[in-house]
N, C-alpha and C positions, 0 to 999 in steps of 0.2 A: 678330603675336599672333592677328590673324584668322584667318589661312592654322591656324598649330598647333592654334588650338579651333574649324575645322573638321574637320579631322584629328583630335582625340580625343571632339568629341563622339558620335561613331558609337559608339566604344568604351563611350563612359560609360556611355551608353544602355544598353547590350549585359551593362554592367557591374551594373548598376540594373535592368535587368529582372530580376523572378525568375521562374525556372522554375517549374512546378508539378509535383506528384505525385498520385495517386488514393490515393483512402483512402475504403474501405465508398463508393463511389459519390461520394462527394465530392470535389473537388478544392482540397489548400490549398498557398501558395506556399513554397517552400524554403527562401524567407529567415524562416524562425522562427530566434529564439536557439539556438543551437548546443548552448549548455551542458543543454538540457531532454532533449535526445537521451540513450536508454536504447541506444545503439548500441554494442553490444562489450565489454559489463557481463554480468554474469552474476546473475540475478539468483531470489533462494528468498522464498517467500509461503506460510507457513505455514496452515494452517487454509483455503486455495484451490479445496476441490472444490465450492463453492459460495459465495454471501451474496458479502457485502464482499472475501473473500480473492479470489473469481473476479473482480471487478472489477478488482482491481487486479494481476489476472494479466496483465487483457486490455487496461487501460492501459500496459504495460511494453512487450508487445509490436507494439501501436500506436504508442510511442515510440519503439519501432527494435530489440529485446531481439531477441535471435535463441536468447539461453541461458537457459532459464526451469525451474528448479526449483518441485513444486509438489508440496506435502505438506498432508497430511492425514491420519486416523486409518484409514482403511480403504485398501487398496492397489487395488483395483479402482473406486475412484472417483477416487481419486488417478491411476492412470491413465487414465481416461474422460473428467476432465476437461482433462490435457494432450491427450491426442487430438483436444478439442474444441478445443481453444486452438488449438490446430496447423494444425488446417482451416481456422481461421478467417484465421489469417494468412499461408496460403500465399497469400491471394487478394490479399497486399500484399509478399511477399518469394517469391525461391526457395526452394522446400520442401528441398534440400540446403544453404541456410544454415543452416534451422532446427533448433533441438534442444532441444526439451522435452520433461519426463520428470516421469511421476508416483512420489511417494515414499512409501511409508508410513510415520507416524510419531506417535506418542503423545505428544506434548505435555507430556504431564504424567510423563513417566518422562525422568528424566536420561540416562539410557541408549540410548533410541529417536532421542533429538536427536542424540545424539551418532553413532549408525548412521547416521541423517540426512545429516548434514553431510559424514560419510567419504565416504558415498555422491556429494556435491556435491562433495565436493574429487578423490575419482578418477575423475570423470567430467571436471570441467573443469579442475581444479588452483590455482582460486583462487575468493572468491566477494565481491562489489563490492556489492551491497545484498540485506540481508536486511527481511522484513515480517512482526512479529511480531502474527499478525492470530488466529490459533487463540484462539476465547475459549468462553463459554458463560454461561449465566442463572439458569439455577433454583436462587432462594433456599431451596428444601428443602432442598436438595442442597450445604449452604453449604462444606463440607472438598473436594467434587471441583470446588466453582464457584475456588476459592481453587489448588486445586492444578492447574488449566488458568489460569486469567486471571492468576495472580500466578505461582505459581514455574514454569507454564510457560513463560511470559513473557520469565522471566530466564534459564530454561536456554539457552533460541531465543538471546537474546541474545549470554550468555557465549561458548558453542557460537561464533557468528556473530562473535564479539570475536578466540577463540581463534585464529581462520584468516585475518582482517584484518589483526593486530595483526604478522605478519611482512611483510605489504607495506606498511605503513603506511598506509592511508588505507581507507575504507568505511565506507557509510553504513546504520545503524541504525534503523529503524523501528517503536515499537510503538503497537499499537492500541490507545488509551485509549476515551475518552468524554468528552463534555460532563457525564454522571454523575459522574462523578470532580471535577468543580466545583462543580455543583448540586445541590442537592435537588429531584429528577424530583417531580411532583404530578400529579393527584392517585391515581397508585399508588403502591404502596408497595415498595419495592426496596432496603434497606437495606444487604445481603449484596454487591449489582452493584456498587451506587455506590461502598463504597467500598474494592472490588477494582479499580474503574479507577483512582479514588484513587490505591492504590498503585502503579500503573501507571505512571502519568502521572508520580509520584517516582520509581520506578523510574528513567524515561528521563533525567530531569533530573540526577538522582544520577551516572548510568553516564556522562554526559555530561562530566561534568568531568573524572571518573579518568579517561577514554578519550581525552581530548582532544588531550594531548601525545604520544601513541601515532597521533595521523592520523585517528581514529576521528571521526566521528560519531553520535549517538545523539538522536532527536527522538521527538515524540508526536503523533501525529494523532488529533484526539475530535470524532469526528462527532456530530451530532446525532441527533433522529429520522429513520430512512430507512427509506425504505419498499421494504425488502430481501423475500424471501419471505415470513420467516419472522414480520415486525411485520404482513402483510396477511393471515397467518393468525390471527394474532393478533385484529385489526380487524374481520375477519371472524365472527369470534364474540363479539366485545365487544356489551356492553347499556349501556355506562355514557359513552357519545359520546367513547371517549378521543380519537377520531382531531380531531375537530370543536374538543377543549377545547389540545390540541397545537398544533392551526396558530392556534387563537384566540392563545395564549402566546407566537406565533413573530414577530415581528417581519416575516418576509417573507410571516408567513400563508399558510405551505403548506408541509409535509413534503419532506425532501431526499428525490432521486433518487439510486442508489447510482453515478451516473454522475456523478454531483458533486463526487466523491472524486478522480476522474482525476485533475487539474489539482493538488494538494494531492501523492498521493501521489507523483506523478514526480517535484514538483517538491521534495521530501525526500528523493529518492533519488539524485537525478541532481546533476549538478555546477553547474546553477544555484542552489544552494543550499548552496557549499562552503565558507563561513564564516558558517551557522547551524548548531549545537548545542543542546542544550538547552531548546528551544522547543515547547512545546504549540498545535497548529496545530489552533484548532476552525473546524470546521464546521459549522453546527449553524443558519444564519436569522440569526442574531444574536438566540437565545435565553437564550444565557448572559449575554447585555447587562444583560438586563431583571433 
């Protein structure tokens, strides 16, 4: 028994050490969970040429995504920002694995999605997680805030259903809000909150029809993040929102849109392949309170 476990403690060793890889300067070990790998998925992030969509561009492709669909309204951002994505991760894979591609795509017309998606099924011929992250704010503006944040929403989805639903399985993601649960204070946003509302039912809803089809369908509702476009905001405020926010937050201090990473792979990828239905916030533990 001595002699054989010297003879395989070499091995176990050898077995039990892990490797490492570089990542942006970093170095982490290889024994991570398997199933959180974005490896050999193909994956579309609507609304991506910036904010929250670009994040979680560049989470996929930091998970191992080599196939990266990335839509948005103008085609010349839509592709400026895969080009950006691309540079960025050649400097962690070979640039002939990679292939991402910018789409243009209007959101809010059933018809653009649906060019959309031809477009992602004849380029790859199948598509493994969609992120329905195209949204928009202005309460003026309440029929185009509803006709991007809700029935966009659901086209991205359907669309996304439509091409899953013959392989059986894929995973569905749309971008709520902790709005959608709360009443935001002390602004007033009546129109937002509760188009994430519907949102947030939306994913729950689709989740059950889709379910025995292989589908998955979940909701991610971040909280306050301090994305561009809230520090433009902040930036001109008078009324301390930023100060009376993280007073409210429980962890007392504003997310970073880097926050998201961890959250959204982990709804997309197969470590999460018997959840459905589930609204996954983000948010301090603001909605606690």
């Amino acid at each position: 028994m001595n002699c054989a476990g010297n003879v395989f403690k070499p091995l176990l060793r050898a077995i039990l050490t892990a490797k490492t890889r570089k990542l942006d300067g970093r170095r982490f070990a290889s024994n991570v969970l398997q199933s959180f790998s974005m490896e050999g998925k193909v994956c579309v992030v609507t609304g991506a040429a910036r904010g929250l969509g670009k994040t979680f561009c560049r989470a996929f492709a930091e998970s191992g995504c080599t196939s990266l669909a990335i839509l948005d309204l103008k085609h010349e951002e839509a592709q400026a920002a895969a080009a950006e994505e691309l540079k960025t991760a050649a400097g962690r894979t070979q640039m002939d694995k990679l292939d991402f591609v910018g789409i243009e795509c209007d959101i809010s017309s059933e018809e653009s999605v649906q060019d959309a998606f031809s477009q992602v099924m004849s380029r790859w011929g199948r598509v493994d997680a969609v992120v329905a992250n195209a949204g928009t704010y202005p309460a003026d503006k309440m029929k185009r805030l509803y006709d991007i944040n809700v029935h966009g929403t659901m086209f991205t989805a359907r669309e996304a259903a439509k091409n899953m639903i013959p392989a059986g399985k894929g995973s569905i993601v749309l971008i709520a809000s902790m709005s959608g649960s709360i009443v935001n204070t002390p602004q007033v946003q009546t129109p937002y909150n509760a188009s994430k509302a519907a949102v947030k039912h939306l994913a729950a809803s689709l989740a059950v029809e889709w379910a025995e089809k292989g589908l998955r369908v979940n909701s991610l509702s971040p909280g306050y993040m301090l994305t561009d476009l809230l520090k433009a905001v902040i930036a001109t405020d008078d009324k301390g929102l930023k100060d009376i926010w993280e007073a409210m937050t429980p962890m007392k201090r504003m997310g970073n849109p880097d926050d998201l990473k961890g959250a959204i792979v982990y709804l997309c990828s197969d470590a999460s392949k018997f959840v459905t239905g589930v609204d996954l916030r983000v948010d301090g533990g603001y909605s606690v309170l």
